[in-house]
C-alpha positions as CSV (number, residue, x, y, z in Angstrom):
1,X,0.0,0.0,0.0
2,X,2.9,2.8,0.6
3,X,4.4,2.0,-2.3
4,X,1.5,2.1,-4.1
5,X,1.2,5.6,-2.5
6,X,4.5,6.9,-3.3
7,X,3.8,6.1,-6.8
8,X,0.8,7.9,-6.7
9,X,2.4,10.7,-5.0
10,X,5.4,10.8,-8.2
11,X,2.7,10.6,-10.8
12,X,1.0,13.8,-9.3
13,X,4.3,15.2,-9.3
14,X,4.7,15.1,-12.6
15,X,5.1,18.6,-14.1
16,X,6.1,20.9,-16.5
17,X,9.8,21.5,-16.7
18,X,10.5,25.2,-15.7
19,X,10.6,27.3,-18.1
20,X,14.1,28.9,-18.9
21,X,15.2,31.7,-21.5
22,X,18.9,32.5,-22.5
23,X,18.7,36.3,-22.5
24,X,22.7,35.9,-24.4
25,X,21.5,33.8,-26.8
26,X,18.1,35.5,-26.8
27,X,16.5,32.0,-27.1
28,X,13.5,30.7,-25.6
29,X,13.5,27.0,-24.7
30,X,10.3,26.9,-23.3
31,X,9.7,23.3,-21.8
32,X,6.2,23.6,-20.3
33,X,4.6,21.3,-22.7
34,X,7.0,18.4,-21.5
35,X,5.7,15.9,-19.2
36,X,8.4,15.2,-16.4
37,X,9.3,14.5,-12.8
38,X,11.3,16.1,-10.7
39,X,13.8,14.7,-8.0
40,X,14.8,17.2,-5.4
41,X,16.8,17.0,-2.3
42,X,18.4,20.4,-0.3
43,X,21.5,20.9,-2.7
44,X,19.8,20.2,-6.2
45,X,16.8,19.5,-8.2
46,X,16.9,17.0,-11.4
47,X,14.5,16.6,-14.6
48,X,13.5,13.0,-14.9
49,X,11.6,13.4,-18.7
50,X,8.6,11.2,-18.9
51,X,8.8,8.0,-21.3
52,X,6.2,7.2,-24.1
53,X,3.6,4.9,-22.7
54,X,2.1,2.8,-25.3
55,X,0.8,5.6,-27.3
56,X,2.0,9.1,-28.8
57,X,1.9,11.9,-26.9
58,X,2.8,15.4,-27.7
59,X,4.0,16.4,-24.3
60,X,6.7,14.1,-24.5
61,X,10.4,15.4,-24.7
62,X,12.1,12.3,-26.7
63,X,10.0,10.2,-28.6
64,X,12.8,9.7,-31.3
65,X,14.7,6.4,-32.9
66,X,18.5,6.7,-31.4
67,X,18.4,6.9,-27.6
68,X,16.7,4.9,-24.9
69,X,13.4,7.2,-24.3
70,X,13.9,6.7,-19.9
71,X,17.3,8.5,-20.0
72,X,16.2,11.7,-20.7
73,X,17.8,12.8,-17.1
74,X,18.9,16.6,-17.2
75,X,18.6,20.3,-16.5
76,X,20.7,19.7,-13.6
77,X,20.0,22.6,-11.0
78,X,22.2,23.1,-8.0
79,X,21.1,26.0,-5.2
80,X,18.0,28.5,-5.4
81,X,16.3,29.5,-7.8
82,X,14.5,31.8,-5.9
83,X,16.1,35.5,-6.8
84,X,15.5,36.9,-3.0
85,X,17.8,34.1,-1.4
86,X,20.9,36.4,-0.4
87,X,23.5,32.9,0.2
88,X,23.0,30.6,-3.0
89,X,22.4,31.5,-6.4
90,X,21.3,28.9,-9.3
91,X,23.7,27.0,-11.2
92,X,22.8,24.9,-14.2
93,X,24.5,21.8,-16.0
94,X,23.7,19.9,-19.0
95,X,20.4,22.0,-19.6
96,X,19.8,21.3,-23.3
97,X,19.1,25.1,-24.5
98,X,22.1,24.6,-26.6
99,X,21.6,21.5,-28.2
100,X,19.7,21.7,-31.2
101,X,18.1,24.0,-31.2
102,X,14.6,24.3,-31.7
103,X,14.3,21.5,-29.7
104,X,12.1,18.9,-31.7
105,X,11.3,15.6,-29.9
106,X,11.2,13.3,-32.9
107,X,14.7,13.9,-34.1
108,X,17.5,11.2,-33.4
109,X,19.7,13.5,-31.7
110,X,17.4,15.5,-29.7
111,X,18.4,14.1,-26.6
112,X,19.4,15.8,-22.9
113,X,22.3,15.6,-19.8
114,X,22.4,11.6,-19.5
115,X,20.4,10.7,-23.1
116,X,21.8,7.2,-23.6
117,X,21.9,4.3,-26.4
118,X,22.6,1.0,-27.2
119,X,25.1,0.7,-30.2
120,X,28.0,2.4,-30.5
121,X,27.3,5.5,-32.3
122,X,28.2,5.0,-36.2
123,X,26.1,3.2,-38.9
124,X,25.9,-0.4,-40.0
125,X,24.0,-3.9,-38.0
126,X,27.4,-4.7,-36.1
127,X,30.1,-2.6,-34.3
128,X,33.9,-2.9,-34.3
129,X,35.3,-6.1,-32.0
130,X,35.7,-9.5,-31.8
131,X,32.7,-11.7,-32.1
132,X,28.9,-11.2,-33.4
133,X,28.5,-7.8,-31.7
134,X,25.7,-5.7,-32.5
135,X,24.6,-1.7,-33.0
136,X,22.0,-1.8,-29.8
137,X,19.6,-4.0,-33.2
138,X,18.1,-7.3,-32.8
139,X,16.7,-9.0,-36.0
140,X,17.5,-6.5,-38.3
141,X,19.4,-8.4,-41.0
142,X,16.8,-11.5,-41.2
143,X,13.5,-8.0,-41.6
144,X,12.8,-7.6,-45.3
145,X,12.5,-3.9,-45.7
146,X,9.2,-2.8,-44.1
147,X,9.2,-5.1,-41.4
148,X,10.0,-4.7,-37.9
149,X,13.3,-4.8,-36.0
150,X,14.1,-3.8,-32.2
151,X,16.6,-1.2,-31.5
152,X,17.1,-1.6,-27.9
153,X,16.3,1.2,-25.4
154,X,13.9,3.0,-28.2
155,X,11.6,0.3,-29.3
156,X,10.1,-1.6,-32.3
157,X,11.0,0.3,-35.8
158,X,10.3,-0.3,-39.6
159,X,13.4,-1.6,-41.9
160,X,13.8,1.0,-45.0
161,X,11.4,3.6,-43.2
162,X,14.5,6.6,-42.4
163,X,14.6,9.4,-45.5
164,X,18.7,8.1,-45.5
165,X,17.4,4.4,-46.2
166,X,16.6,2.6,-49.8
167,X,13.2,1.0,-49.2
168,X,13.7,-1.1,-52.0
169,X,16.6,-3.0,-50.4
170,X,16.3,-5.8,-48.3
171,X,20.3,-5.5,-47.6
172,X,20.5,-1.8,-46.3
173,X,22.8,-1.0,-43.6
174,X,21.3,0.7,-40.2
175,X,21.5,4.1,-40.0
176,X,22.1,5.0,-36.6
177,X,21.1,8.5,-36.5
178,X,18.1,8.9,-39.1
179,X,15.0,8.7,-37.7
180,X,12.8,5.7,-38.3
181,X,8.9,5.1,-38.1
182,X,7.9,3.4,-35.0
183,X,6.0,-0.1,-35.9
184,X,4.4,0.4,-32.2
185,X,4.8,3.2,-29.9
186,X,7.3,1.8,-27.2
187,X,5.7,1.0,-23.8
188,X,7.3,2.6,-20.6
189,X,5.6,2.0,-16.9
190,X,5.7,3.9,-14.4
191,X,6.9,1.7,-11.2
192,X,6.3,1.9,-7.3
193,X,9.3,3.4,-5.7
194,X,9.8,3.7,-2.2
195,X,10.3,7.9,-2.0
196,X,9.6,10.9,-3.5
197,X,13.4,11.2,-4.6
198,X,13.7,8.1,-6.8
199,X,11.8,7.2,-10.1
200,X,12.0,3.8,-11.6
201,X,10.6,2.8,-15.3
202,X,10.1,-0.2,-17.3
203,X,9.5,-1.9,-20.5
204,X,9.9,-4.7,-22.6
205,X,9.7,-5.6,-25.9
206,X,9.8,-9.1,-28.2
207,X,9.8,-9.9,-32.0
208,X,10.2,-13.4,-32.9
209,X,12.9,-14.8,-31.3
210,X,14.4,-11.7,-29.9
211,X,13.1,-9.7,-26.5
212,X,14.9,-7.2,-23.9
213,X,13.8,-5.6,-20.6
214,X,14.8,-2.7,-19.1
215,X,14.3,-1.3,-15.7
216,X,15.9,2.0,-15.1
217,X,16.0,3.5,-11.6
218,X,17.2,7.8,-10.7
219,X,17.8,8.5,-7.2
220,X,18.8,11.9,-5.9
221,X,20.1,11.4,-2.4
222,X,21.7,15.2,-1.4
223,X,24.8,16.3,-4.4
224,X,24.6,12.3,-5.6
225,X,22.8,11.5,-8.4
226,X,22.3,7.7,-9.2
227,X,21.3,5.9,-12.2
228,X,20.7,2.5,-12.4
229,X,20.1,0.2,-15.6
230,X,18.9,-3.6,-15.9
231,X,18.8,-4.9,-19.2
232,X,17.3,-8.5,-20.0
233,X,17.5,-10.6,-22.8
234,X,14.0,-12.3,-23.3
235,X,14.5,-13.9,-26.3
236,X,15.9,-17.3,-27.5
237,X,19.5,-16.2,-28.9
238,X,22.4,-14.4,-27.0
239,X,23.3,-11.3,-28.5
240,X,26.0,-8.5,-27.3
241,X,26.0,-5.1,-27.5
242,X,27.6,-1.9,-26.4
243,X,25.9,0.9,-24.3
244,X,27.0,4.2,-23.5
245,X,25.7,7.6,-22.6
246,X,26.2,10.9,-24.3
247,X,26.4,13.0,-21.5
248,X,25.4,16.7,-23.3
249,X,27.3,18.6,-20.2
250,X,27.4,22.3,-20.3
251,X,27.1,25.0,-17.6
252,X,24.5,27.2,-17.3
253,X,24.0,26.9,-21.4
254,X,27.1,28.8,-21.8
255,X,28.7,27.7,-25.2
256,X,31.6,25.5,-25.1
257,X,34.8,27.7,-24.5
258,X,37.9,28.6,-22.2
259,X,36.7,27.5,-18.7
260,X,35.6,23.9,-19.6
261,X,37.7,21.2,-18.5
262,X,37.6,17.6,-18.9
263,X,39.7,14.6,-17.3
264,X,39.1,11.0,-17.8
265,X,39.7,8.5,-15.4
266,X,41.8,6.2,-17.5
267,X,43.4,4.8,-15.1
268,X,46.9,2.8,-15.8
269,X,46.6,3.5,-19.4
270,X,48.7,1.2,-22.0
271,X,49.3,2.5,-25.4
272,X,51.6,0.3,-27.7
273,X,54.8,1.8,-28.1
274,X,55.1,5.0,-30.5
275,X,51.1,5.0,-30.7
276,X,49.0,8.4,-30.9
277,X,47.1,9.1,-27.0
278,X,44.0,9.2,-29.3
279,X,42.4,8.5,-32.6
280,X,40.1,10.9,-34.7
281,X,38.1,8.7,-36.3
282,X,36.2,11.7,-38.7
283,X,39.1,13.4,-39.0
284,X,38.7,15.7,-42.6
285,X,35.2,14.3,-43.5
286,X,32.8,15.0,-41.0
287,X,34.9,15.9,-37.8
288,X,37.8,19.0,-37.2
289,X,40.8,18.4,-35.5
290,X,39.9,18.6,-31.8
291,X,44.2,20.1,-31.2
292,X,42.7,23.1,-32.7
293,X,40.2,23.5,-29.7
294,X,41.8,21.6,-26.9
295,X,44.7,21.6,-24.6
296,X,45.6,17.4,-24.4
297,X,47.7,16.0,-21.5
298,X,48.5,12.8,-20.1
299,X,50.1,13.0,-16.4
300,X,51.8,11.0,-14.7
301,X,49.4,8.4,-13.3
302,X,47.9,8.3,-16.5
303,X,45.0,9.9,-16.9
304,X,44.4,12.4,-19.7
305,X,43.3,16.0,-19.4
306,X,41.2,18.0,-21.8
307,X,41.3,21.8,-21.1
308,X,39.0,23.9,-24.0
309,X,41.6,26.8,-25.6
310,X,39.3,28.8,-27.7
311,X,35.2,28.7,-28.4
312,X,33.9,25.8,-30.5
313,X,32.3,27.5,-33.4
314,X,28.7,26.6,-35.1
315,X,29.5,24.5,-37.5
316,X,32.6,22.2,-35.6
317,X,32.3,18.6,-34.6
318,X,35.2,17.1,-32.5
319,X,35.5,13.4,-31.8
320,X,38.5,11.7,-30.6
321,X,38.9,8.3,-29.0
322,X,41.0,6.9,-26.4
323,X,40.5,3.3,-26.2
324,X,40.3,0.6,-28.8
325,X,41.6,-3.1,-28.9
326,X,45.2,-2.4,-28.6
327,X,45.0,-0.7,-25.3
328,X,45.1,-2.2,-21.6
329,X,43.3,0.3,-19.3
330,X,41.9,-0.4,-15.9
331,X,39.1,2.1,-15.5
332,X,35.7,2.7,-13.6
333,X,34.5,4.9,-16.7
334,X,34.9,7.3,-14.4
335,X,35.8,11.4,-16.0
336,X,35.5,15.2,-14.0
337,X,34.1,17.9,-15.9
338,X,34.4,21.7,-15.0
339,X,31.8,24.4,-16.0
340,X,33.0,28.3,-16.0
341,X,29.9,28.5,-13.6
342,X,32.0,26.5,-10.9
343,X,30.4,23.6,-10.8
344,X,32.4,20.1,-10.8
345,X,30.6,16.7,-11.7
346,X,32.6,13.4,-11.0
347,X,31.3,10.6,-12.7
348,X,32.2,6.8,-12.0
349,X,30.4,3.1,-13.0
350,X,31.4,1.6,-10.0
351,X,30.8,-2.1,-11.6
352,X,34.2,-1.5,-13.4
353,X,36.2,-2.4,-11.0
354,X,34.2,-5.6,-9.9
355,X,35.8,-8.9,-10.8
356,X,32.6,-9.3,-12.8
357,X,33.3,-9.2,-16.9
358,X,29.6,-8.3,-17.7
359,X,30.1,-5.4,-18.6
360,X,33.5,-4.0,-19.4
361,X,35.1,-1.2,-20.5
362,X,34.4,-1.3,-24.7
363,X,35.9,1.9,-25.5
364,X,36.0,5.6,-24.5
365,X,35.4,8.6,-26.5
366,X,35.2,12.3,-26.1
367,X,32.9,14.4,-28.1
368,X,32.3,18.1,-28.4
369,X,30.5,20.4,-30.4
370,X,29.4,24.3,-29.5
371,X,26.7,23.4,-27.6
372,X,27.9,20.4,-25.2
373,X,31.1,18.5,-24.2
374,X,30.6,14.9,-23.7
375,X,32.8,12.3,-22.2
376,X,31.5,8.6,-23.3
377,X,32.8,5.7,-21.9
378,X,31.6,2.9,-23.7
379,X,30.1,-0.6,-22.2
380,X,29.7,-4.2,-23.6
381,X,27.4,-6.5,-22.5
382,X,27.0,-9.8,-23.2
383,X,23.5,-11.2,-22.5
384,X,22.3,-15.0,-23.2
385,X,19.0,-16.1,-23.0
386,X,17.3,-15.0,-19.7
387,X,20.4,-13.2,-18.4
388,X,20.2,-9.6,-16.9
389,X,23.2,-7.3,-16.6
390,X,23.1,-4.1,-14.6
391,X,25.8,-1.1,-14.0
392,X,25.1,2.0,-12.2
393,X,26.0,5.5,-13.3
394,X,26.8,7.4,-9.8
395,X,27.4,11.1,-10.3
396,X,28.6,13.7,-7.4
397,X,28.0,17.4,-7.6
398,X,30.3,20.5,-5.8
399,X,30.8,23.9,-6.7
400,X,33.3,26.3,-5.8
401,X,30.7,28.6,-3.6
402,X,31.2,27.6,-0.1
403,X,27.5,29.0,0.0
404,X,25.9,26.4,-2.0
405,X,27.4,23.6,0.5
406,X,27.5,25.2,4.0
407,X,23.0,26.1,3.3
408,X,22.7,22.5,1.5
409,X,22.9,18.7,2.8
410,X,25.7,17.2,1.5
411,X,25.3,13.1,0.7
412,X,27.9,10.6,2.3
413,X,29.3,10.8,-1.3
414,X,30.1,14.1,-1.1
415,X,33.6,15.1,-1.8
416,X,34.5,16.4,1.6
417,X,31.7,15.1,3.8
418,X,34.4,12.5,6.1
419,X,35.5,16.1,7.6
420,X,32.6,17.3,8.4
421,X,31.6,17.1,12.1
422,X,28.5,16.5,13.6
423,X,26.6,19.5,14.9
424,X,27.3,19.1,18.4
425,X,30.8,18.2,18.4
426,X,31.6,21.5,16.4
427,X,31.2,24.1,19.5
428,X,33.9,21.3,21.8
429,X,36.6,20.9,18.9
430,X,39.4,23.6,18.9
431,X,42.8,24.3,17.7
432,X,43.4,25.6,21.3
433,X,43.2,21.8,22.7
434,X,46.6,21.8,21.3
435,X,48.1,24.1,22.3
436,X,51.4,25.4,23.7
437,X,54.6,23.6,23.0
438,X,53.5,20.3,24.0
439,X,50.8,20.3,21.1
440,X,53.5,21.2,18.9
441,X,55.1,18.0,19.2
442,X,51.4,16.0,19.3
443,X,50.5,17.9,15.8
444,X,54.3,16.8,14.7
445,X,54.0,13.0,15.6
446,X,50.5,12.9,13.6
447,X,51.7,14.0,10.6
448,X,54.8,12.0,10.2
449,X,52.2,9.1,11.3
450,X,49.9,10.1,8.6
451,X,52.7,10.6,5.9
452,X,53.8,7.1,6.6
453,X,50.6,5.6,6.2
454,X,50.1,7.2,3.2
455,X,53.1,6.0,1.8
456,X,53.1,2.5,3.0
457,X,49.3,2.7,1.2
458,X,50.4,4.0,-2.0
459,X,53.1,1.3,-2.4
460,X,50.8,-1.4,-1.9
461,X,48.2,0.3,-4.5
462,X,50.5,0.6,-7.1
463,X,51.9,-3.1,-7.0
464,X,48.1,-4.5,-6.7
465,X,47.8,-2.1,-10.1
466,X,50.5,-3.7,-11.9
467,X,49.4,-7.3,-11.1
468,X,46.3,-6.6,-12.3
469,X,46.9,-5.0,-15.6
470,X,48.7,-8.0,-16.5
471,X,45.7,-10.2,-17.5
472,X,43.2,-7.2,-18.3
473,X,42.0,-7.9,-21.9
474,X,39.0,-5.5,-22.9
475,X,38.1,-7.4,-25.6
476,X,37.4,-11.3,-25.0
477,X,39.8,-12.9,-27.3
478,X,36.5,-15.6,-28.7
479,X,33.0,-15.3,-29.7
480,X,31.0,-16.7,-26.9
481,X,30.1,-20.4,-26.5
482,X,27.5,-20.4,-23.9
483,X,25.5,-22.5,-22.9
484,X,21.8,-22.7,-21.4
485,X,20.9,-24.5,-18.0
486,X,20.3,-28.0,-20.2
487,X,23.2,-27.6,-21.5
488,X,22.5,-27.3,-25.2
489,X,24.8,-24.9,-27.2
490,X,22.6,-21.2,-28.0
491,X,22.9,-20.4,-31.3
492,X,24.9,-17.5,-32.4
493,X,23.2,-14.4,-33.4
């Protein structure tokens, strides 16, 4: 009965984004006819964009081909948006009042903040890698044109229905970002969830011998946002496929520029010897050279900074990639980015650094363009029949405003919360108990205490590092050849 209540409580909730105008831009990116929910705690507030559910609806935000319709998570505000309040001002991140612009819900890319997809992001059925792995598409190649395949996250679609397609051929190749006509309108529920700070959809899909699930669940606990995805695989054949998500950050819809900063968490990063840091895979055709707009550095621990030098203009797309086959990593997907506003969002999938290999790191890609920089660290799963795999996007919020954290609550995950003390301790804890000479020598002996830990700490990390990267393959070196409880071999896709 409660959570039948709380679900009744979310779905009243449901609302009209706020409205927002960029007086620079002189844009207005009206939102009110979008149906969404929104997650609030003390430090933050979060648009949770309401799903199709089983029939069109013009108050939806996404109802396009590409990206899987429950992630439209974003207009990320942090502080007050109340003009009177003297101690926090509002900060926004990946609002989508830059991002193509007019916003029209139908089109592939019209996606927001955490907008994901299954595939990996080019055209053709299958993507780069070693066995049968597929663009986020189940039962495309065996549809005749104007039948139905799945394309997972977004629903069922027509074969040879995209203005980019040839109707006429049985044999034409996916195109990945051209939108498609629907064969059904996908099917999203609304779940019980046990608060007003968490949302949780669902929906499934099947078409002959091929079916997923997905449950996706957004909690806002304080300056930590969570995301968690279940996918299942309800049909009768494995299939494998990467996921990612596109992550349209930007601060307070100011164009890309100086004052954006992005490092990725590639941890113990390999490269072959005399082999580039990254690859620009539309390098003069579709892409400019991201040198032009970045600064590019590898420290010491390696992990690779991206510092913006000069404004992206209009008409410049910038992709570069960092991982492929070739290259041993250990990495939680985890990247930083920096907004000239002062906000800081660290982002980590803490199932990377499981001993589980479902999923894995498939690659990890930066793109940018004028309106949004976007670090993608790329999944694979492997699903057989029956099998559910689940990872967990976990994303921690601080700004440089000592305002916006003193006046807010801060989450356990917050990036300074193990020295904060409790209320009633903070009146009885003074520099002055150590005092005189004597607490000279106490503050003395701690730190050398301290020091050594550390050390002794850091010694032990980085050996446990190097055994480790030893075996790490992110690739598995066969197709798989699993196998079903009876035993009998599955069937490759």
């Amino acid at each position: 009965m409660l959570l039948t209540f709380v679900a009744i409580i979310s779905a009243m909730n449901i609302n009209a984004a706020a409205a927002h105008r960029n007086d620079e831009e002189g844009e207005d990116t009206n939102d009110s006819d979008y149906a969404s929910i929104t997650l609030t705690s003390d430090y933050m507030s979060v648009q949770v964009y309401m799903p199709m559910e089983g029939k069109y609806s013009d108050d939806r935000f996404y109802t396009g081909s590409r990206f899987e319709h429950a992630s439209m998570i974003g207009d990320f505000v942090i502080g007050s948006s109340d003009s009177s309040s003297s101690t926090r001002q509002r900060k926004e991140v990946y609002g989508h009042g830059l991002w193509r612009q007019p916003h029209n819900p139908n089109w592939p890319e019209s996606g927001v903040g955490l907008a994901s997809e299954f595939g990996c992001g080019h055209d053709g059925v299958n993507c780069v890698g070693k066995g049968d792995i597929v663009n986020g598409v189940l039962g495309y190649d065996t549809a005749r044109a104007g039948e139905p395949f799945l394309k997972i996250g977004a629903g069922v679609l027509i074969k040879g229905s995209c203005p980019d397609c040839n109707p006429d051929n049985d044999d034409d190749r996916y195109r990945f970002n051209s939108p498609y006509k629907f064969y059904r309108p996908p099917s999203w529920k609304l779940l019980a969830s046990p608060g007003p700070n968490e949302v949780t959809f669902y929906s499934e899909e099947r078409l002959g011998n091929y079916g997923y699930a997905i449950q996706k669940t957004t909690r806002l606990d304080g300056n930590v946002l969570t995301v968690r995805t279940l996918l299942t695989n309800l049909g009768r054949n494995q299939f494998a496929t990467p996921w990612y998500s596109h992550n349209f950050f930007n601060g307070d819809r100011e164009p890309i520029g100086p004052g954006y900063v992005l490092n990725l968490g590639l941890s113990e990063y390999g490269l072959p010897n005399k082999a580039s840091l990254f690859k620009q895979p539309g390098l003069n055709s579709w892409s400019g050279d991201i040198e032009d707009y970045f600064d590019i550095v590898a420290a010491h621990d390696g992990s690779i900074s991206l510092r913006v030098n000069k404004p992206i203009p209009d008409d410049i797309k910038l992709k570069a990639d960092f991982l492929d086959e070739g290259t041993q990593t250990l990495t939680d997907g985890s990247f930083t980015l920096h907004a000239p506003n002062g906000v800081t969002v660290y982002e980590k999938i803490p199932e990377m650094q499981t001993s589980s290999r479902n999923p894995f790191i498939y690659a990890y890609s930066v793109y940018a363009e004028r309106g949004a920089l976007c670090p993608e660290p790329v999944l694979l799963l492997y699903l057989q029949p029956a099998e559910t795999s689940s990872w967990t996007q976990n994303l921690r919020f601080s700004t440089t405003s000592k305002a916006f954290d003193e006046s807010s609550s801060i989450s356990d995950g917050g990036r300074y919360s193990m020295f904060l003390f409790p209320s009633h301790m903070k009146d009885t804890i003074s520099l002055d108990l150590f005092g005189g000479c004597t607490g000279f020598v106490i503050l003395v002996c701690l730190g050398v205490v301290i020091l050594a830990s550390l050390f002794v700490k850091s010694s032990s990390r980085q050996r446990q590092c190097r055994r480790r990267r030893v075996g790490y393959a992110p690739i598995p070196p066969h197709k798989l050849n699993m196998q079903d409880v009876s035993g009998d071999a599955l069937s490759p896709i």
